[in-house]
C-alpha positions in Angstrom: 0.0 0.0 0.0 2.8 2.3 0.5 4.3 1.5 -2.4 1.5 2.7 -4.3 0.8 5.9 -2.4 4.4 6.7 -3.0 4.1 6.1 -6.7 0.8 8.5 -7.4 2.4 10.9 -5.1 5.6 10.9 -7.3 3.3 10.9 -10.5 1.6 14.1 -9.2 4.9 15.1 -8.3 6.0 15.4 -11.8 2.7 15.6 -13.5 2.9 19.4 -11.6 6.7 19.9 -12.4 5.8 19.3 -16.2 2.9 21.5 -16.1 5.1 24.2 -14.6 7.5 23.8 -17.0 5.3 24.1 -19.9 4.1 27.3 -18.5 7.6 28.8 -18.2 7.8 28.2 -21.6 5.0 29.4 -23.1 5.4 32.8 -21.6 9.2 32.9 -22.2 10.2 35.6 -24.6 11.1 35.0 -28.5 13.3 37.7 -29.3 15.6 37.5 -32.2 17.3 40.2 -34.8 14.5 40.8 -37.7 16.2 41.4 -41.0 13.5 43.0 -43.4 13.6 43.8 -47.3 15.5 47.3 -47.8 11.7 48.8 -48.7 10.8 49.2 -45.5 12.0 52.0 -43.2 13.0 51.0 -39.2 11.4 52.7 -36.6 11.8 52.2 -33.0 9.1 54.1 -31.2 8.7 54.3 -27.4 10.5 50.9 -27.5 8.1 49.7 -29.5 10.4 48.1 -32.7 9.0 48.0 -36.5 8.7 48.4 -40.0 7.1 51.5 -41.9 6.4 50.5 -45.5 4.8 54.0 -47.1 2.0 54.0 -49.9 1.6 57.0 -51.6 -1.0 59.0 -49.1 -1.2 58.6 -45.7 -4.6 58.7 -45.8 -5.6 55.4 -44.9 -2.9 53.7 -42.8 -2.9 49.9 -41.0 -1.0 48.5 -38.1 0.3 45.1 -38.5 0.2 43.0 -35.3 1.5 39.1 -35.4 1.0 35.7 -33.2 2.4 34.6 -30.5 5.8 33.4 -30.8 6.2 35.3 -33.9 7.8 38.6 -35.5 6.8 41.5 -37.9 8.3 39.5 -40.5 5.0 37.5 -40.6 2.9 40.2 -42.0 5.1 41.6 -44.8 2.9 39.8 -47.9 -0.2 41.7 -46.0 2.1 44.8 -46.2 2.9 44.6 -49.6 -1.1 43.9 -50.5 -2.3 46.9 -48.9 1.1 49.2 -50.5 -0.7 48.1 -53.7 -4.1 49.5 -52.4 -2.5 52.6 -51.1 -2.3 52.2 -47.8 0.8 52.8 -45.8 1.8 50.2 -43.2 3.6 49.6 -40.0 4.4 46.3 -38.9 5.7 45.9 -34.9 7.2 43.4 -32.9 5.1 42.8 -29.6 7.0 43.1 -26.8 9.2 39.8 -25.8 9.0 39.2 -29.6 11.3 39.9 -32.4 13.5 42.7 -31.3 10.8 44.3 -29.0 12.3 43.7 -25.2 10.5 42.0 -22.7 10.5 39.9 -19.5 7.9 37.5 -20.8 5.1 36.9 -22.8 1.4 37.8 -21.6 -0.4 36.8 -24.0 -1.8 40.3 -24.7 -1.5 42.8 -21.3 1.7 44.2 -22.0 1.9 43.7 -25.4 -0.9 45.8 -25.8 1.5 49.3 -24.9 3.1 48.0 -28.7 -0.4 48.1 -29.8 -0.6 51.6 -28.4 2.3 52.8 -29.4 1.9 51.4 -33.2 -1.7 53.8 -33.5 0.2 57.0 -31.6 2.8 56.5 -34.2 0.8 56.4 -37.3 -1.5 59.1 -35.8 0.8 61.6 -34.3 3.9 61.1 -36.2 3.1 60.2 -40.2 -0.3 62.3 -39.7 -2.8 58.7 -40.7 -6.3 60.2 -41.1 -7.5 56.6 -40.2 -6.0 53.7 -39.0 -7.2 50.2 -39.4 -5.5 47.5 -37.0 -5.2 43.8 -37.8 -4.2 41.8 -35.7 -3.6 37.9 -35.7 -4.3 35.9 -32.4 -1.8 37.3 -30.0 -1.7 40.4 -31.9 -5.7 40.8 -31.8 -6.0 40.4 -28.1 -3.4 43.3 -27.9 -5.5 45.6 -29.7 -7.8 44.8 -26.8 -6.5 44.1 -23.5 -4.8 46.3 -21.2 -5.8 49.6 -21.6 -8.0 48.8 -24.4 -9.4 48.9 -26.5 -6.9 50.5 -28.6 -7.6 54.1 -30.7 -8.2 52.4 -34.4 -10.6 53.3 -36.6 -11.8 49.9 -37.4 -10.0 46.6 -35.9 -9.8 43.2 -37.8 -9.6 40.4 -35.3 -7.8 37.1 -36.7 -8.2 33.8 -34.8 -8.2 35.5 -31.6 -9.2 33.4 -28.0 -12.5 34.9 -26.4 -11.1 34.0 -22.4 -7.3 32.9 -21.5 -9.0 29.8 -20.2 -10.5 28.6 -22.8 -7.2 29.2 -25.1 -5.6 27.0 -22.5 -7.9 24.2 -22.5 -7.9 24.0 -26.2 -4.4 23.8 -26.9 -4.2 21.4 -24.2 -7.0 19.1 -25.7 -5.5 19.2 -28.6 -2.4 17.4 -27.1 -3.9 15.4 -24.2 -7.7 15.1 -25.6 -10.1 15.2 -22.5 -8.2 14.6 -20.0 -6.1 18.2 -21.2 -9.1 20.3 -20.6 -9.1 19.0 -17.1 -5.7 19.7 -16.2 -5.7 23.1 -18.0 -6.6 25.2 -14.9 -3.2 24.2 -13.1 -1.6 26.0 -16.4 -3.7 28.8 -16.6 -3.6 29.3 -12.8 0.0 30.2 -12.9 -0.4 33.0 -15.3 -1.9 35.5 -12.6 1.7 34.3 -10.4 3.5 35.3 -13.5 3.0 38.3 -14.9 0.6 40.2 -11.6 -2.3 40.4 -13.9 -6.1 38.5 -12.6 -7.1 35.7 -15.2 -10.2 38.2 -15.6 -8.3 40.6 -17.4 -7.0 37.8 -20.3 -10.7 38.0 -21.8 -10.8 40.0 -25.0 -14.3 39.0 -25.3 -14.8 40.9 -22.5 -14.1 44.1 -24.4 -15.6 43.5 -27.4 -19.1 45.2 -26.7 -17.1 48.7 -25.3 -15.5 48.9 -28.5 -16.9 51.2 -31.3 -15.0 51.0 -34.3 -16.3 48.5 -37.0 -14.9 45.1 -36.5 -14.1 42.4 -38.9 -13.9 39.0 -37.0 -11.8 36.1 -38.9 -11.7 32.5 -38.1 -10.9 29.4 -39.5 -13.7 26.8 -39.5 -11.3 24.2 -38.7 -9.6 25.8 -35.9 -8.9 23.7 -32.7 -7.1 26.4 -30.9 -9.7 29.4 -31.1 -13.0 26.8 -32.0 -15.6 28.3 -34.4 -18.0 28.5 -31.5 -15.6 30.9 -29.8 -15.2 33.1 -32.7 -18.8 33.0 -33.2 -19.4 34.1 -29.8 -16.4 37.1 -30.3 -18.9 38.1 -33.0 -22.3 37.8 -30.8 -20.4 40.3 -28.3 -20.2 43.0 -30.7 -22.5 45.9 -30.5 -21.3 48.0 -33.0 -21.0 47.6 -36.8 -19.5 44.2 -37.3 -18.4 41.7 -39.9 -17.4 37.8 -39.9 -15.7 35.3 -42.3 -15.5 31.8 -41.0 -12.7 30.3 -43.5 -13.6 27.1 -45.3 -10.8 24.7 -44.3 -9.2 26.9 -42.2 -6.9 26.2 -38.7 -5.5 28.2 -36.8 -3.0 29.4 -39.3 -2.2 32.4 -41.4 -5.5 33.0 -43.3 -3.6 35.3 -45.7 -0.8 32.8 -46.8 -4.0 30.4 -46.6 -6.5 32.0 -49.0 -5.3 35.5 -50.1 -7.6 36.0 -52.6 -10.6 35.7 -50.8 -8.5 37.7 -48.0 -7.2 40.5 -49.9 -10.8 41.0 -51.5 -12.8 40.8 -47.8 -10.3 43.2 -46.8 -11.0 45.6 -49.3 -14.3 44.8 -49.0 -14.4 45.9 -45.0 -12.4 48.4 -45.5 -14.8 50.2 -48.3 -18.1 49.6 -46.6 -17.2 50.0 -43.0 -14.2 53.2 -43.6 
């Protein structure tokens, strides 16, 4: 009998070290030196690193945002697709990516001063008249976390989790199966001891109904990290004028690289009906 208490007491023993460890590495930083294509002009900007790429008016301007665990570099075809539709772009590095510094990642709380700091820039310093921001997964929650919603004139919302605990419980089904969804809260419980932020404050879906800019939500149909249910639901929260495209085919993946066509025309699309 003791034998067998000490081994489940050593299974739980490690079952908790591994879950530990698999939260210090999600939230560890990703930083790296970004080398870009000579088009595009560096800008460092409160500490916030990126990448201008100018159209030929400033009227209409977009900030670029990426994923988690990611770079700026990620959004250079959407760059180079709205260049061709005049509209000047700047692409950032979220903090504790790319060459933006940072302790750790938090999956949107303190990235979200990039997000900030990537509208000021394009509003106060190149003179935008409007600013759309996309942002993809970790990039969309930055445009709304923290002090956000941030000061866009309309926000496009890729893949982007609804509550930090349901991000958690997907990924982890998608590893485990059923059995990850009930080991998910000692994971997302850590996050509060990590970064001094409550678990209530990782809920972009949360935000959605104070915001009143139009929105474009986009998510694949086939996603098992952000489910179509949760995007659907990031839709139903909206209050103000609001789009959605559920990809055919779709996972949790770049949707650009995916299915530009149909992106680059829904873009467009948003961007003349809604701006």
């Amino acid at each position: 009998m003791r034998n067998i208490t000490l081994f489940f007491s050593l299974a739980i023993l490690f079952s908790c070290g591994l879950v530990f460890g698999a939260g210090f590495y999600l939230s560890k930083p990703v930083n790296q030196n970004i080398i870009m294509p000579e088009v595009f002009e560096p800008v460092v900007y409160n500490g916030t690193h990126g990448s201008l790429l100018k159209a030929d008016s400033n009227e209409l301007c977009a900030l670029l945002m990426h994923g988690v665990r990611s770079n700026r570099s990620s959004m250079i075809d959407r760059s180079f697709f709205l260049r061709e539709n005049s509209i000047t772009s700047f692409l950032i590095d979220l903090q504790a990516h790319g060459e933006t510094p940072g302790e750790l990642i938090t999956f949107g709380i303190r990235e979200s001063r990039d997000a900030e700091n990537g509208v000021k820039f394009l509003r106060q310093e190149k003179k935008c008249n409007k600013i759309v921001a996309i942002g993809q997964s970790l990039g969309g929650a930055s445009a709304l976390l923290g002090r956000g919603p941030i000061d866009a004139d309309a926000l496009v919302l890729e893949s982007v989790y609804p509550t930090i605990e349901e991000a958690v419980e997907d990924r982890l089904e998608i590893r485990l199966g059923v059995i990850g969804r009930k080991i998910a809260p000692l994971l997302y419980w850590q996050i509060p001891l990590r970064i001094d932020n409550g678990l209530s404050e990782l809920h972009p879906i949360d935000v959605l109904p104070k915001v009143k800019v139009p929105v474009f939500i986009i998510g694949g149909k086939l996603d098992k990290h952000t489910k179509v249910e949760e995007t659907e639901r990031m839709f139903q929260a909206l209050t103000f004028k609001k789009a959605l495209w559920l990809v055919d085919g779709a996972s949790h993946q770049d949707i650009f690289a995916f299915d530009s066509d149909n992106y680059k025309s829904k873009i467009l699309e948003f961007i003349r009906d809604y701006m």
